[in-house]
C-alpha positions, 0 to 999 in steps of 0.5 A: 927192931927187925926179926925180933926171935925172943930167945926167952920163949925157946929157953926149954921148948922140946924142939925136933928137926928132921935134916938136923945134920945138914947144912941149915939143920946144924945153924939151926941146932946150934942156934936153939941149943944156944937159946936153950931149947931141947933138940931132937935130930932125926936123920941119916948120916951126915950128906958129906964129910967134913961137915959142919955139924960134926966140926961143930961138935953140936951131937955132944949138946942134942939128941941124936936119932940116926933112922930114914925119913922115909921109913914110916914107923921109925918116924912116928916112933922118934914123935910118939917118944920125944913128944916135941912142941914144935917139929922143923922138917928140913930132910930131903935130897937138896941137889939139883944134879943128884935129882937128875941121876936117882929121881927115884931117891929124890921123890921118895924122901922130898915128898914121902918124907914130908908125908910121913912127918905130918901122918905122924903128927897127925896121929899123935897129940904133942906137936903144936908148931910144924914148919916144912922147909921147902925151897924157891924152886918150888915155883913154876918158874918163868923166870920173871924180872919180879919175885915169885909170890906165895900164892903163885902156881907150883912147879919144877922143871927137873925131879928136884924142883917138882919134888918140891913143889910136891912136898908144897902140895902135900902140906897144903893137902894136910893144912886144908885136910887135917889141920883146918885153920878154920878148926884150930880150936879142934886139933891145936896143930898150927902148919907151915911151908917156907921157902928160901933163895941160895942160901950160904954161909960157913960149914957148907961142903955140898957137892955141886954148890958154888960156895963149897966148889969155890973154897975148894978150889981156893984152899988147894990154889986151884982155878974153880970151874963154874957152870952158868956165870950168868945165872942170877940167885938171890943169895942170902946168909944162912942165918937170915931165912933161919931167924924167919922159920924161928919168928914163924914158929913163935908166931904159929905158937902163940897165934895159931892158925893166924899164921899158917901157910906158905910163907917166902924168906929172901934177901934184899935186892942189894943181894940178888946177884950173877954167878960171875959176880959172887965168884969174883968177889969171893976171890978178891976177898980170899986174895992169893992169886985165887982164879976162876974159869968158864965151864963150857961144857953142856950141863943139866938144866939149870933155871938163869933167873929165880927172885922171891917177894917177900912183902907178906913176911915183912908185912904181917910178920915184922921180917927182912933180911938183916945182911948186905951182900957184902956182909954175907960174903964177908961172913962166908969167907971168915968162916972158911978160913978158919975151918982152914986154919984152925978148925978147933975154932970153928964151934966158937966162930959159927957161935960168934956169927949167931951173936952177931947176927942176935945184935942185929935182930933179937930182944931179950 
């Protein structure tokens, strides 16, 4: 069986995510809380409104910390206080477009917030497990027919991408430095940076992102308007890099320095699809008459081609993505209509979607 995440080794680990309130960091919340670990949150207010985390009520069930990931001090105290085992790093500035107009904003929290979480670590003896979530677009994208392999170079045509490939450089820096895997046995810190395609799921609401920009425009009878119909991503559900980060960080738990490093979480083929495609089968599956149109204004850069290999995940890890693209939609777009109809569901549906995705994947 695929992406075996043994919920018996979360039950009660003290777990810390920076980001938590965001898109993924809520899943992710409400994942561990469901498996029964100790979650910590650290970040800012939550990027939009609504919000999954808040829909979910999942600030009821974990410790919330409402500081900057950039403040230094702040950071190091939340660590120094709750002494977590295992520490997700997923606060960052996660637009494209947002990057384009504050730059400034968007250095400062995707690599000094990346530095300031692992200085952090660095001085205090509790952390065994670090993982970084990064993004695809931390390549030098070329935009190659095939994927984009760990260990190709990093690179970033607008301040987002390169910030990312900054905070890449900056966990390498700190691995390499700091946390030697050839020293394991020396400072117990095992370290690693993962990266994912377009991820979707329910509970998105970013500004500037197809999912959310379609289901707006379809719950209100409107044409959405998309940018690059063309464009290829390799979409996924939002649970599937999600089980990756969870394997690795039982891996690097129990393995150590055996498993640390950059490791890569996308989709299967079947899921690497145009723009254009994802809208027109988002719309036949929302029904209504929902429509879509053509952007032809001139937009930011926007790369047209972006794939991942993930052979090293699937080989030394035992990982692969569980979900068709079908599925994935399918998935999506229940969720919506629920938050749609009946939002007082939707801690019970987003739930229900991790059941479903554990009976595909997990053991005991």
């Amino acid at each position: 069986m695929e992406n075996m995440v043994a919920q018996k080794f979360w039950k009660g680990k003290s777990v810390f995510i920076t980001g938590h309130n965001g898109f993924k960091g809520s899943w992710l919340s409400v994942w561990l809380h469901r498996m029964g670990a100790n979650v910590t949150g650290y970040s800012i207010a939550p990027p939009t409104i609504p919000n999954l985390f808040e829909l979910t009520s999942i600030d009821n069930d974990i410790t919330t910390i409402n500081n900057d990931i950039r403040d230094y001090s702040l950071v190091e105290k939340a660590i120094r206080i709750n002494k977590p085992e295992i520490v997700f790093h997923l606060a960052a500035q996660p637009l494209v477009s947002r990057s384009y107009i504050d730059p400034i904003e968007t250095y400062s929290t995707n690599i000094m917030g990346t530095v300031n979480i692992l200085e952090a670590i660095r001085k205090i003896d509790c952390v065994k497990v670090v993982i970084n979530v990064t993004s695809d677009k931390c390549y030098d994208n070329k935009e190659w027919v095939w994927g984009y392999r760990e260990n190709d170079p990093m690179g970033g045509y607008d301040p987002y991408s390169s910030s990312k490939g900054c905070s890449e450089l900056v966990t390498s820096a700190y691995l390499n430095s700091f946390f030697n895997p050839e020293k394991y046995e020396t400072h117990g810190v095992a370290i690693a940076s993962v990266r994912a395609g377009n991820v979707i799921g329910g509970g998105d609401f970013g500004e500037d992102r197809l999912v959310p920009d379609i289901v707006r425009a379809f719950s209100m009878d409107e044409s959405v308007i998309i940018r690059q119909p063309n464009s290829i991503r390799p979409w996924q559900h939002v649970l599937e890099p999600l089980s990756g980060y969870l394997l690795l960080a039982q891996k690097l738990y129990n393995g150590g320095a055996k498993y640390s490093g950059a490791w890569n979480f996308g989709p299967s083929e079947d899921c690497v699809k145009t723009v254009s495609w994802i809208v027109e089968t988002i719309a036949n599956n929302w029904g209504q008459n929902a429509k879509w149109m053509i952007d032809n204004e001139n937009h930011f850069h926007e790369a047209q081609l972006l794939k991942l290999d993930c052979s090293k995940a699937r080989n030394l890890l035992g990982w692969k993505a569980i979900f068709n693209i079908k599925k994935t939609l399918e998935l999506t777009v229940d969720w919506y209509r629920i938050y749609c109809s009946n939002p007082n569901l939707l801690r019970e549906k987003t739930e229900k979607q991790i059941a479903e995705y554990e009976n595909h994947t997990f053991t005991a």
